[in-house]
mmCIF file of the N, C-alpha and C atoms, coordinates in Angstrom:
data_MODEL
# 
_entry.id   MODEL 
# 
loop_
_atom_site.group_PDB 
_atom_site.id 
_atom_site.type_symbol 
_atom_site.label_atom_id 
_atom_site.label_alt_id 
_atom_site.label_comp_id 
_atom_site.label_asym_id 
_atom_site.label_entity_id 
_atom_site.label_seq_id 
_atom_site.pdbx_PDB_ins_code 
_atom_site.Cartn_x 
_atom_site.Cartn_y 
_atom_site.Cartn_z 
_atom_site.occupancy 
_atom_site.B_iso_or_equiv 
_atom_site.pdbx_formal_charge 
_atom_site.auth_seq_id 
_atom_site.auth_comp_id 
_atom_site.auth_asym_id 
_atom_site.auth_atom_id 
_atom_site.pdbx_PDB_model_num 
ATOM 1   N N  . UNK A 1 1  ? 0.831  -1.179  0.000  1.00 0.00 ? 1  UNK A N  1 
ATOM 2   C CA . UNK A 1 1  ? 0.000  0.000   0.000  1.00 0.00 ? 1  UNK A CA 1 
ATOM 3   C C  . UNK A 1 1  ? 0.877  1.245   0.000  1.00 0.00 ? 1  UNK A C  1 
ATOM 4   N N  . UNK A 1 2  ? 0.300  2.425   -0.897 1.00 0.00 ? 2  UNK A N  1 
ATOM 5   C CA . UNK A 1 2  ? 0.619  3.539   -0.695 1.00 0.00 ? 2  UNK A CA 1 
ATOM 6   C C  . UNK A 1 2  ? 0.624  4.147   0.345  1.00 0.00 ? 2  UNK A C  1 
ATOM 7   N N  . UNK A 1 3  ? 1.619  5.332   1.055  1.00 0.00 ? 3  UNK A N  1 
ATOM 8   C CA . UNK A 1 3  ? 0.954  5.308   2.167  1.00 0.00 ? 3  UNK A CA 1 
ATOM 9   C C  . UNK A 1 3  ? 0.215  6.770   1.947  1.00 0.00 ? 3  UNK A C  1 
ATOM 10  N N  . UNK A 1 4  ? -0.219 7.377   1.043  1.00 0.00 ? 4  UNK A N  1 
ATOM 11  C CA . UNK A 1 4  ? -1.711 7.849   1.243  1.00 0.00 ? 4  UNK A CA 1 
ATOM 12  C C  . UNK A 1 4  ? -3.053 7.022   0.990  1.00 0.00 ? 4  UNK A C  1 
ATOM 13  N N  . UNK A 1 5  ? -3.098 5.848   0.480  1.00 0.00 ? 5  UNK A N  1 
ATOM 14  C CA . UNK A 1 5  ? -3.595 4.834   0.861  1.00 0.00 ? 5  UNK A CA 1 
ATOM 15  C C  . UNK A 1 5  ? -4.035 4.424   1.773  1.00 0.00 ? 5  UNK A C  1 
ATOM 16  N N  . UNK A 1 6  ? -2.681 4.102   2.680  1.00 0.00 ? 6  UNK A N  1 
ATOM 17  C CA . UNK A 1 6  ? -2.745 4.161   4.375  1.00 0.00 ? 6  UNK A CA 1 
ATOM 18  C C  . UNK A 1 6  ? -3.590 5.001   5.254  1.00 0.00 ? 6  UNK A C  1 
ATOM 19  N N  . UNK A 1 7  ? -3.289 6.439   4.674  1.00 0.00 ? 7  UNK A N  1 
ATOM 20  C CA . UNK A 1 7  ? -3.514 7.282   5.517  1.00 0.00 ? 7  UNK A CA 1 
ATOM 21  C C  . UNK A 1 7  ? -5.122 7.444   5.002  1.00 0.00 ? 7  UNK A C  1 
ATOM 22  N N  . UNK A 1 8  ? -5.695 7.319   4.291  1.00 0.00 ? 8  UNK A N  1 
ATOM 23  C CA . UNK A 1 8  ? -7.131 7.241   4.100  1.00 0.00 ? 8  UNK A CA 1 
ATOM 24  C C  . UNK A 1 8  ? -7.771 6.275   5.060  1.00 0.00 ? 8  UNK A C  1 
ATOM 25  N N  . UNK A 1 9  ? -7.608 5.321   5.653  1.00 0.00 ? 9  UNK A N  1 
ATOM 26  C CA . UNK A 1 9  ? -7.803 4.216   6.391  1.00 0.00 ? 9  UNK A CA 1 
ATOM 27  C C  . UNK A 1 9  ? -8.025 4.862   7.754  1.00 0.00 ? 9  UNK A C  1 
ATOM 28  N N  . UNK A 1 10 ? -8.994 4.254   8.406  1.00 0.00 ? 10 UNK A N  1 
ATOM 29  C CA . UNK A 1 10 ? -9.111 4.572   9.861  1.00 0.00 ? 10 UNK A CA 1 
ATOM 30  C C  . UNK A 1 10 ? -8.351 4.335   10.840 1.00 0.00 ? 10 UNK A C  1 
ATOM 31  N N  . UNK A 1 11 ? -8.283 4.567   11.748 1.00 0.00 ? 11 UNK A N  1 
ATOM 32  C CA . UNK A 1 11 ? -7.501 3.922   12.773 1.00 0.00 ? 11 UNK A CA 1 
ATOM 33  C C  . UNK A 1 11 ? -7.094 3.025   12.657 1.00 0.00 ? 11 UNK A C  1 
ATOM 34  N N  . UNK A 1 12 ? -8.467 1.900   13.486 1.00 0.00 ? 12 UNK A N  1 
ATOM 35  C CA . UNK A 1 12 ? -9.008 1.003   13.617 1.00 0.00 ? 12 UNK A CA 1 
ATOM 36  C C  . UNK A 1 12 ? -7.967 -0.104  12.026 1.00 0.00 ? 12 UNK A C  1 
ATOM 37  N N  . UNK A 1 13 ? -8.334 0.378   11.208 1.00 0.00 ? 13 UNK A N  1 
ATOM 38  C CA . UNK A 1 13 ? -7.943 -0.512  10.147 1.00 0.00 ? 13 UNK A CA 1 
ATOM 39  C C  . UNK A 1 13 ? -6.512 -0.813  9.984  1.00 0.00 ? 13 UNK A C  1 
ATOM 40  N N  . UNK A 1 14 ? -6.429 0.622   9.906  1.00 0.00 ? 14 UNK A N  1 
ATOM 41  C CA . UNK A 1 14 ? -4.457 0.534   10.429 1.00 0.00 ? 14 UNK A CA 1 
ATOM 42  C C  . UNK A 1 14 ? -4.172 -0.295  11.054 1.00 0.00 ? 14 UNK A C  1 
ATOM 43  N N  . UNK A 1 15 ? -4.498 -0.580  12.122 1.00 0.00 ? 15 UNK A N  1 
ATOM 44  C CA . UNK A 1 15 ? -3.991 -1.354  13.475 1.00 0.00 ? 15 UNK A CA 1 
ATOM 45  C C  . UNK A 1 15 ? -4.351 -2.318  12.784 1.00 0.00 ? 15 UNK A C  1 
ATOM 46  N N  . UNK A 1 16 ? -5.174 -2.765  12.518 1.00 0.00 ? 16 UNK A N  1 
ATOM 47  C CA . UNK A 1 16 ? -5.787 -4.509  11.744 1.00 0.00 ? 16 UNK A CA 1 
ATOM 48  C C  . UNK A 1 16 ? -4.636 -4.588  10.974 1.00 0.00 ? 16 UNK A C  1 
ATOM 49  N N  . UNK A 1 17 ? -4.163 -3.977  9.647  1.00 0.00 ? 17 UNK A N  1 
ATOM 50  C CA . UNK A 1 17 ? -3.631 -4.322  8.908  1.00 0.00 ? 17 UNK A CA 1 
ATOM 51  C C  . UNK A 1 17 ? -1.879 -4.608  9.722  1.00 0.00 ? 17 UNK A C  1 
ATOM 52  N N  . UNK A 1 18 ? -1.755 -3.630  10.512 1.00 0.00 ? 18 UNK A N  1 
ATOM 53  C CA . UNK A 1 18 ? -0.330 -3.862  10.778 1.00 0.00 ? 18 UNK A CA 1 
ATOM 54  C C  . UNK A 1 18 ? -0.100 -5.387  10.905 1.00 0.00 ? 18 UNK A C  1 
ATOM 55  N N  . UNK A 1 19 ? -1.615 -5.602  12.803 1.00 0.00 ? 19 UNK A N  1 
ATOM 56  C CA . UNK A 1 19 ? -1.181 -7.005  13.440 1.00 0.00 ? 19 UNK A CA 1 
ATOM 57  C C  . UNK A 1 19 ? -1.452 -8.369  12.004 1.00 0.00 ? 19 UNK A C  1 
ATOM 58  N N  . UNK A 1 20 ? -2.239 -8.171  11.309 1.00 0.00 ? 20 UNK A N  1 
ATOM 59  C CA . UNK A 1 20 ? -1.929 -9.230  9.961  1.00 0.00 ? 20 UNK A CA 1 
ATOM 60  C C  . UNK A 1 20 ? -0.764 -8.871  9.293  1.00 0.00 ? 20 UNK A C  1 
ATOM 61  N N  . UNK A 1 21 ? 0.206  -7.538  8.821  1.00 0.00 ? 21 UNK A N  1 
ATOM 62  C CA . UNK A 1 21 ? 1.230  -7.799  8.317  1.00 0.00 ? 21 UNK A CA 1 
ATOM 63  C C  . UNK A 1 21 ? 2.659  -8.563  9.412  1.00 0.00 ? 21 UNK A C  1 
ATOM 64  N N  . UNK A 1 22 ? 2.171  -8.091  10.485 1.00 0.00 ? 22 UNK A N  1 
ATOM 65  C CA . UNK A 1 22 ? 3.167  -8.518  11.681 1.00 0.00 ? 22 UNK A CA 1 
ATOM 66  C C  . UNK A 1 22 ? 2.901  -10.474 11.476 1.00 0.00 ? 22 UNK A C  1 
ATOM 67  N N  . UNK A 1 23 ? 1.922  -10.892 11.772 1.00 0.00 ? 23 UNK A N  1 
ATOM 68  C CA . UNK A 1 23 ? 1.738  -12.038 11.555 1.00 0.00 ? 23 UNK A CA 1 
ATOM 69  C C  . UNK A 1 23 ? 2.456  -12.929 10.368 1.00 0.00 ? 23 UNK A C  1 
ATOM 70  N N  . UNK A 1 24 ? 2.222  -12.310 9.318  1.00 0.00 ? 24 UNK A N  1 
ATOM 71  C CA . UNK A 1 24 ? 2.455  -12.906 7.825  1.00 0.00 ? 24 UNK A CA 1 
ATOM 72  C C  . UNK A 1 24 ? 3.979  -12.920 7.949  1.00 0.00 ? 24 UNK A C  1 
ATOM 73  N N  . UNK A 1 25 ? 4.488  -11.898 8.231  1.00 0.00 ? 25 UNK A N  1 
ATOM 74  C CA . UNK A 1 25 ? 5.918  -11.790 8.604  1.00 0.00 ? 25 UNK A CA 1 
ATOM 75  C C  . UNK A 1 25 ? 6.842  -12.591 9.375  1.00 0.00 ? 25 UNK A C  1 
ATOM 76  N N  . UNK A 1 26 ? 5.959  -13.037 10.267 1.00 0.00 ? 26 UNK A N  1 
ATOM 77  C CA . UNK A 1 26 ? 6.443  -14.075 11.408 1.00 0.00 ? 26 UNK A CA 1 
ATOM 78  C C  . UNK A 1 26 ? 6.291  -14.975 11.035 1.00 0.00 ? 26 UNK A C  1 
ATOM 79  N N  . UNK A 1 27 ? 4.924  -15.565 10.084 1.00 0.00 ? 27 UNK A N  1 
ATOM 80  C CA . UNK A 1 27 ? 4.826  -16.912 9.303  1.00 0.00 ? 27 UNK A CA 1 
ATOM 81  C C  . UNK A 1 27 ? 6.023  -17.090 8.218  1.00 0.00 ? 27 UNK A C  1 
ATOM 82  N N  . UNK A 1 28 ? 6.578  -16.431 7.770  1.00 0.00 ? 28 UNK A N  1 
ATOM 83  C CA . UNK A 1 28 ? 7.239  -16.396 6.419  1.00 0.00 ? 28 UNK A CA 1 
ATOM 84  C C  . UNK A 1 28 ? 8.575  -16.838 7.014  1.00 0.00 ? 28 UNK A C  1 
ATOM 85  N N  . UNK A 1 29 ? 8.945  -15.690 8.273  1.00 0.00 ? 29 UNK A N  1 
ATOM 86  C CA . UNK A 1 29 ? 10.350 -16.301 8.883  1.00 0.00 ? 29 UNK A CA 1 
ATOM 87  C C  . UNK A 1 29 ? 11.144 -16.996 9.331  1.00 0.00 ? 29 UNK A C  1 
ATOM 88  N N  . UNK A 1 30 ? 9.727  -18.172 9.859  1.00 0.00 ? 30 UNK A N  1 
ATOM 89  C CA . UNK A 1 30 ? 9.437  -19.542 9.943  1.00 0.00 ? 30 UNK A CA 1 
ATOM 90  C C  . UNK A 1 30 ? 9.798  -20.480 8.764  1.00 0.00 ? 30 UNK A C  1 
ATOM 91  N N  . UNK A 1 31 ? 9.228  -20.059 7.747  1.00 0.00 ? 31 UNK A N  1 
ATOM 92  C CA . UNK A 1 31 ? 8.883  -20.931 6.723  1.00 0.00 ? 31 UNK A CA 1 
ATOM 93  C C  . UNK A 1 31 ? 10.446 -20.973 5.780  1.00 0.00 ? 31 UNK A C  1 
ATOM 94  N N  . UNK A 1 32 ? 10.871 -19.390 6.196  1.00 0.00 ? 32 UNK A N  1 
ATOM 95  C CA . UNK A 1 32 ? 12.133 -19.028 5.463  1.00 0.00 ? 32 UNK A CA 1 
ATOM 96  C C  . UNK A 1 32 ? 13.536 -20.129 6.557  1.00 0.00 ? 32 UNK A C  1 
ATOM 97  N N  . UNK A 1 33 ? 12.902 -19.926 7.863  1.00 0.00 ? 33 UNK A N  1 
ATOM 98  C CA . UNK A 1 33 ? 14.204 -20.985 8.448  1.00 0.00 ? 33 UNK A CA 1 
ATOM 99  C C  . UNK A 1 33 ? 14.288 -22.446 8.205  1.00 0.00 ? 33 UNK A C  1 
ATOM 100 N N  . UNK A 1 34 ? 12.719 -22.708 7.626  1.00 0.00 ? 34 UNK A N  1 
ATOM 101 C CA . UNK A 1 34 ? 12.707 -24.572 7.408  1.00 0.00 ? 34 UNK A CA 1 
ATOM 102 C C  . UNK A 1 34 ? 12.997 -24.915 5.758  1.00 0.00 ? 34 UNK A C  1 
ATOM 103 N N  . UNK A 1 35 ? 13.052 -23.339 5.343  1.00 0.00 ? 35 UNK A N  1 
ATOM 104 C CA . UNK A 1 35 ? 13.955 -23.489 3.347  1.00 0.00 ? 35 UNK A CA 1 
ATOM 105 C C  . UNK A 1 35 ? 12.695 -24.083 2.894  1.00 0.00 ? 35 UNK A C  1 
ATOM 106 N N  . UNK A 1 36 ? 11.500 -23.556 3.209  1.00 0.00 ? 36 UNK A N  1 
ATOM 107 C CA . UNK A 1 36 ? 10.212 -24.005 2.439  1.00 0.00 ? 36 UNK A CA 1 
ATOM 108 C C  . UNK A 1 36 ? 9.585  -22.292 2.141  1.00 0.00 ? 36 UNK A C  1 
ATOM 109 N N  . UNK A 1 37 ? 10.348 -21.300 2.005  1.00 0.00 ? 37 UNK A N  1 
ATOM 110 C CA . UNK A 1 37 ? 9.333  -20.225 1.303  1.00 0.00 ? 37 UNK A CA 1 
ATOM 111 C C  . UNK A 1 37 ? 9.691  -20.197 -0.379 1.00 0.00 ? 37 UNK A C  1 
ATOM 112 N N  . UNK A 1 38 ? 8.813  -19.640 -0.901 1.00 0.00 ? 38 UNK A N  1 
ATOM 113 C CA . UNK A 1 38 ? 8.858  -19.517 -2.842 1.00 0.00 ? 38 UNK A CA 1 
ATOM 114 C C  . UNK A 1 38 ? 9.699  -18.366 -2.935 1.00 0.00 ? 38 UNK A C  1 
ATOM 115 N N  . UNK A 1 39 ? 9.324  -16.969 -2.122 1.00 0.00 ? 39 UNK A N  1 
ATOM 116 C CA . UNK A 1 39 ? 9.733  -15.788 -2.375 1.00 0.00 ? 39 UNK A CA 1 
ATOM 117 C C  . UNK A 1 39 ? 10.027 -15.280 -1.477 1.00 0.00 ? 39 UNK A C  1 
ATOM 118 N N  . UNK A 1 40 ? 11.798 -15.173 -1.299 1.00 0.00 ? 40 UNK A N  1 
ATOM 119 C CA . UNK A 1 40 ? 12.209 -14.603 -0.045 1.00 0.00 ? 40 UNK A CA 1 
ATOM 120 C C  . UNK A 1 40 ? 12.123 -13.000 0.521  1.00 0.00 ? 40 UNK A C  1 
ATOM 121 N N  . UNK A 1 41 ? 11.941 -13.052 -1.041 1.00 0.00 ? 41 UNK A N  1 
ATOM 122 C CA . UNK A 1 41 ? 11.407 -11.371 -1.257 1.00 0.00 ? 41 UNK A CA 1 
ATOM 123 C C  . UNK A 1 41 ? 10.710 -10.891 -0.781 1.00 0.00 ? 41 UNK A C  1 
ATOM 124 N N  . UNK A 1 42 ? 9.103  -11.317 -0.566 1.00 0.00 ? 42 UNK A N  1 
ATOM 125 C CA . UNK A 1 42 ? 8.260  -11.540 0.028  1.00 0.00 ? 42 UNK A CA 1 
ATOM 126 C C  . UNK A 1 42 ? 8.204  -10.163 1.669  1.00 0.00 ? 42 UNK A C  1 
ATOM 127 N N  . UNK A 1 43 ? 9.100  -10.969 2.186  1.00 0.00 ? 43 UNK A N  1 
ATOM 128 C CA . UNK A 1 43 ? 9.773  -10.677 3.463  1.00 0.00 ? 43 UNK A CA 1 
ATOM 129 C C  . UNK A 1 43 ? 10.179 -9.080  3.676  1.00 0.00 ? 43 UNK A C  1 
ATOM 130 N N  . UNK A 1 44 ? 10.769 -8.759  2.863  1.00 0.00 ? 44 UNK A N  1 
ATOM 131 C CA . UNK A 1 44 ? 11.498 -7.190  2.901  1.00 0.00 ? 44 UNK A CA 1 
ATOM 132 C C  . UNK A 1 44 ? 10.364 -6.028  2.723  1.00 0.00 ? 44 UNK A C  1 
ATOM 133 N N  . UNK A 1 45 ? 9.182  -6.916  1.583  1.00 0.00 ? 45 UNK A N  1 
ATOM 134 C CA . UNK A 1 45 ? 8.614  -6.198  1.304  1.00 0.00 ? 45 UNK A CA 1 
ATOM 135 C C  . UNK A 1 45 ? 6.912  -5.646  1.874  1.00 0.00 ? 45 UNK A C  1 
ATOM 136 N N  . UNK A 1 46 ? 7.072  -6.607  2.726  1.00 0.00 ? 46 UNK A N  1 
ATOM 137 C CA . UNK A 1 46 ? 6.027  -6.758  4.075  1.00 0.00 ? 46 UNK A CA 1 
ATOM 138 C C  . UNK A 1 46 ? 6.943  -6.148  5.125  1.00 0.00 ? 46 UNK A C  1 
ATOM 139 N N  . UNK A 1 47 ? 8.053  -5.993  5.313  1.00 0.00 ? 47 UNK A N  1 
ATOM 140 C CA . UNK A 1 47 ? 8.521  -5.408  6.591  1.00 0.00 ? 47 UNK A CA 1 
ATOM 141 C C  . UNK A 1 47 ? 8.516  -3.850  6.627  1.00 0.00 ? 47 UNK A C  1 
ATOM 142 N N  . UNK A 1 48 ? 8.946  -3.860  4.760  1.00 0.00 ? 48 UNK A N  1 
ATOM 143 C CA . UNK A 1 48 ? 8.753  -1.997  4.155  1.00 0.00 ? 48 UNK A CA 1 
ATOM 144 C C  . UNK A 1 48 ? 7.392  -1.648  4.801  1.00 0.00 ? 48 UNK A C  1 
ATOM 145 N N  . UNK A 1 49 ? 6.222  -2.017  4.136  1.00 0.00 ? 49 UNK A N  1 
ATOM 146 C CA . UNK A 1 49 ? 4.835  -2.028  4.562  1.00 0.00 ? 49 UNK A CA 1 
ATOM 147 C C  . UNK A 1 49 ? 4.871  -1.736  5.946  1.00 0.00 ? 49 UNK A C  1 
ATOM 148 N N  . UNK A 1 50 ? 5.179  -2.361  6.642  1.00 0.00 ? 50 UNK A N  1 
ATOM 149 C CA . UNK A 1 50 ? 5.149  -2.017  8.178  1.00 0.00 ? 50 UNK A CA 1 
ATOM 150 C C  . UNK A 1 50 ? 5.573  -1.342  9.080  1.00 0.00 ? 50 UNK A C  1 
ATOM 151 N N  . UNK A 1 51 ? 6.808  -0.967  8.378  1.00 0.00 ? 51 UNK A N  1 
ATOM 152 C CA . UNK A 1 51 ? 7.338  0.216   8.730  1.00 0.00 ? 51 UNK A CA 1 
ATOM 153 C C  . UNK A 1 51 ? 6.912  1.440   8.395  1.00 0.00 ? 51 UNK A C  1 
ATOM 154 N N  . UNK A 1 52 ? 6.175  1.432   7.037  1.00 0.00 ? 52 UNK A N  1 
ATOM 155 C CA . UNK A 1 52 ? 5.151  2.976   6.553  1.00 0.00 ? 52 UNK A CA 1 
ATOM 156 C C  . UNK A 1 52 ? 4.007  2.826   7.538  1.00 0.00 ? 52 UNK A C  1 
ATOM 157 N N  . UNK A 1 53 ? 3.242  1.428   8.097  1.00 0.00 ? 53 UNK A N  1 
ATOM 158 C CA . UNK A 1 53 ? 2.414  1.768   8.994  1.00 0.00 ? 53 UNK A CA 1 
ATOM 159 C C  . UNK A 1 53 ? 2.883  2.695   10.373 1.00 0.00 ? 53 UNK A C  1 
ATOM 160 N N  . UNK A 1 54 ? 4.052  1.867   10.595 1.00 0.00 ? 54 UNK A N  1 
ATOM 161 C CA . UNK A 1 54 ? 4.013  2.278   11.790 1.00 0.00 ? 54 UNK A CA 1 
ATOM 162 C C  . UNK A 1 54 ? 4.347  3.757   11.767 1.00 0.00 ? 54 UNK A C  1 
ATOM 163 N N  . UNK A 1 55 ? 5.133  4.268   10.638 1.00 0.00 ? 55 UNK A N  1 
ATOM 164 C CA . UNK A 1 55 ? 5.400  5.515   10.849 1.00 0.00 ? 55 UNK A CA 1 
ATOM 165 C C  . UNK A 1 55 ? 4.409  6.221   10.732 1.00 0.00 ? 55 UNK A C  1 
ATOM 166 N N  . UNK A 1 56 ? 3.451  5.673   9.881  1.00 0.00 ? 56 UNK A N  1 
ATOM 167 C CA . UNK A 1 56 ? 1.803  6.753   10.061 1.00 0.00 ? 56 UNK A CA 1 
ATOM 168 C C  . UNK A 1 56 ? 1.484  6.960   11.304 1.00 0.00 ? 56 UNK A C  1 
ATOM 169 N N  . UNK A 1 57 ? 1.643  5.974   11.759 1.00 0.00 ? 57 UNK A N  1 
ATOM 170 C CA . UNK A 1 57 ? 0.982  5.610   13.437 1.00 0.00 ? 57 UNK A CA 1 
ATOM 171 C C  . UNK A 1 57 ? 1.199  6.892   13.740 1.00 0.00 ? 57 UNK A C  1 
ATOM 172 N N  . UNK A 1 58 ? 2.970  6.218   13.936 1.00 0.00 ? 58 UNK A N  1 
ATOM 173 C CA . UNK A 1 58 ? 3.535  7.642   15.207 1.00 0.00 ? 58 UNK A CA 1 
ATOM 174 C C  . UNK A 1 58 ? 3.146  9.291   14.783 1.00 0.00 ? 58 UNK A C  1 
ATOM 175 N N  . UNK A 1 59 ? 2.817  9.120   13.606 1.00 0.00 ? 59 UNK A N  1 
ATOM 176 C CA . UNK A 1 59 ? 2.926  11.025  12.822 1.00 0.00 ? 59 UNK A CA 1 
ATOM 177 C C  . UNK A 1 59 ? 1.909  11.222  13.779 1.00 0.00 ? 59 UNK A C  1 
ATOM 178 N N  . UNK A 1 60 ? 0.737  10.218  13.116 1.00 0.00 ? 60 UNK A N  1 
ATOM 179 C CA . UNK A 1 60 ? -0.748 10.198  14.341 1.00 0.00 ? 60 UNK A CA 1 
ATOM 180 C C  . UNK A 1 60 ? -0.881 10.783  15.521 1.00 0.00 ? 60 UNK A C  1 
ATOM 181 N N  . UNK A 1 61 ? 0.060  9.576   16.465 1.00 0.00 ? 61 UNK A N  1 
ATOM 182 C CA . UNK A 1 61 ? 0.274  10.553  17.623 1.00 0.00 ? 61 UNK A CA 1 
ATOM 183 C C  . UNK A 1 61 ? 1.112  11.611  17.776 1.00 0.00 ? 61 UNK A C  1 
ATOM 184 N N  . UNK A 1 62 ? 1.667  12.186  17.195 1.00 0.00 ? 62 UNK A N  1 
ATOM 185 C CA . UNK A 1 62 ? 2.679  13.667  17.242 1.00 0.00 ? 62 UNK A CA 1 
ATOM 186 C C  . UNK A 1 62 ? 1.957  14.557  16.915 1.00 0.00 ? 62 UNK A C  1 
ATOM 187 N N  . UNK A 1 63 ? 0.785  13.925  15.933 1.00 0.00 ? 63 UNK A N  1 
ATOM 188 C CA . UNK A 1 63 ? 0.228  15.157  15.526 1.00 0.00 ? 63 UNK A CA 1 
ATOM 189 C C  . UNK A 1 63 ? 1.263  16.046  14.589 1.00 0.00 ? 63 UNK A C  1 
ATOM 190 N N  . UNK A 1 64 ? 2.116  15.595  13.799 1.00 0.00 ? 64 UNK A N  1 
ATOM 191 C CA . UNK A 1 64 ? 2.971  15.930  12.833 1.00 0.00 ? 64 UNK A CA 1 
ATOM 192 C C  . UNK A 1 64 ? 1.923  16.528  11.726 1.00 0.00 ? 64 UNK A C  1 
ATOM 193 N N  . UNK A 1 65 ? 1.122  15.793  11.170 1.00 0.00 ? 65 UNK A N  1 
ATOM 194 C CA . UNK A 1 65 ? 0.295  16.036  9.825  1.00 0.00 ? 65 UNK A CA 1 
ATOM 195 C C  . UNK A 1 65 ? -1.102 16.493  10.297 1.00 0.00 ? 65 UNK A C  1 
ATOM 196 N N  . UNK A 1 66 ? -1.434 17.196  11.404 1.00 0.00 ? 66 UNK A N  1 
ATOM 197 C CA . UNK A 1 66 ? -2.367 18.244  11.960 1.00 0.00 ? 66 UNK A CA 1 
ATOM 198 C C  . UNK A 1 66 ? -1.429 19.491  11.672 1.00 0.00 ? 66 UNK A C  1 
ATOM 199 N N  . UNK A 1 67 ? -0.313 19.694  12.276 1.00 0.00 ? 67 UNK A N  1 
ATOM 200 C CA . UNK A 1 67 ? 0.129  20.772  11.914 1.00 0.00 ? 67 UNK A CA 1 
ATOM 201 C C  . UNK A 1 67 ? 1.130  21.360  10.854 1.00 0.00 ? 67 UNK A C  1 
ATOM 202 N N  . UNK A 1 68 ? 1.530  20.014  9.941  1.00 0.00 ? 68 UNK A N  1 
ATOM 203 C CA . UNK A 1 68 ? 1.744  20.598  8.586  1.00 0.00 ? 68 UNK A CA 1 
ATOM 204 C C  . UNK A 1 68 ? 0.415  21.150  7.858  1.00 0.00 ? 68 UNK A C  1 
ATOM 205 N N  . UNK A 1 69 ? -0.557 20.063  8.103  1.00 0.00 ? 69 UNK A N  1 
ATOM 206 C CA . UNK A 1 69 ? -1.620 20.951  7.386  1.00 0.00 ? 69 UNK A CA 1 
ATOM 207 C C  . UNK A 1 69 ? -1.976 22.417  7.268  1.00 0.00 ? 69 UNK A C  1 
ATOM 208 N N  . UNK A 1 70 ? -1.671 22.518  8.920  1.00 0.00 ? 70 UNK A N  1 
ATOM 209 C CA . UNK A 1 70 ? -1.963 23.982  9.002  1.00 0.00 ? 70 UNK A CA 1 
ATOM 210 C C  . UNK A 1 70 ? -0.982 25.238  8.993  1.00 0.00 ? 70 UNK A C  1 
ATOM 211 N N  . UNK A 1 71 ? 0.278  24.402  7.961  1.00 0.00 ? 71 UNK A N  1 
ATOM 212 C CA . UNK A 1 71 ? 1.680  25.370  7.460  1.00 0.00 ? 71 UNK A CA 1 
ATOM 213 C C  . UNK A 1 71 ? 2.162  25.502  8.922  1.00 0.00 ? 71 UNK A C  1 
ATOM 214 N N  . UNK A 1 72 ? 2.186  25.077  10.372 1.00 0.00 ? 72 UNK A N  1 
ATOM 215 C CA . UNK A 1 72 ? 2.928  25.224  11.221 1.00 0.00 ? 72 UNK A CA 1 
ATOM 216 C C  . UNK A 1 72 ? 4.490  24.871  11.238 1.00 0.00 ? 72 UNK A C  1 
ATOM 217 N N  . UNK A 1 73 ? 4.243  23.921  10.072 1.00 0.00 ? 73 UNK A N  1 
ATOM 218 C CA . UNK A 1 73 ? 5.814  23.004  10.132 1.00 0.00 ? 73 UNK A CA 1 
ATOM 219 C C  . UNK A 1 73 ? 5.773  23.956  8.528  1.00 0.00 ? 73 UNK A C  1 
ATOM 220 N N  . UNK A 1 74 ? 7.873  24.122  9.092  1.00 0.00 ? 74 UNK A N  1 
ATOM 221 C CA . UNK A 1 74 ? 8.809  24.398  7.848  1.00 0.00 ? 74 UNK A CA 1 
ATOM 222 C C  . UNK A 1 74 ? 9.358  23.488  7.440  1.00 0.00 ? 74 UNK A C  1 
ATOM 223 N N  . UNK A 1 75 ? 9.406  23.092  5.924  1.00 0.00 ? 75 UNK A N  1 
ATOM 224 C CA . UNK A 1 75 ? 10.233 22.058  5.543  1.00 0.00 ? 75 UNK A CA 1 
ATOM 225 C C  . UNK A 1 75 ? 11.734 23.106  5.098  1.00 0.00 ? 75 UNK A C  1 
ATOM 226 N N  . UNK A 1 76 ? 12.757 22.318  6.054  1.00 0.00 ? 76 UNK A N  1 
ATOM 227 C CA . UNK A 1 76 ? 14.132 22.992  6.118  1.00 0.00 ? 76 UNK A CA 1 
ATOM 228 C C  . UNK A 1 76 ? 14.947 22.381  4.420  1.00 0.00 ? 76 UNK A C  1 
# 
């Protein structure tokens, strides 16, 4: 997902999607230590994903993108 994609998403959904990408991730790492996954690739690219969640998260709580909206923040 894009993460304005992301950021269209509710809370609520966010959080859903993370704990299923967190999951899938943990299944794969498994699957990657017993040399039974197809695409190791797979892996990096679910962890990218999760890391754009989580960084939405945190903007969330900082309230980072309340106050760019409102030109409070300078981009240096």
């Amino acid at each position: 997902m894009k993460p304005r994609e992301i950021r269209d998403l509710t809370k609520d959904e966010i959080l859903v999607r993370k704990e299923e990408l967190e999951r899938e991730v943990f299944n794969l790492k498994i699957r990657q230590a017993t040399k039974q996954i197809d695409n190791p690739l797979r892996i990096r690219v679910l962890r990218r994903e999760l890391a754009r969640i989580t960084t939405i998260l945190a903007e969330d709580e900082s309230n980072v993108r309340k106050l760019a909206s409102k030109g409070e923040i300078n981009n240096a």
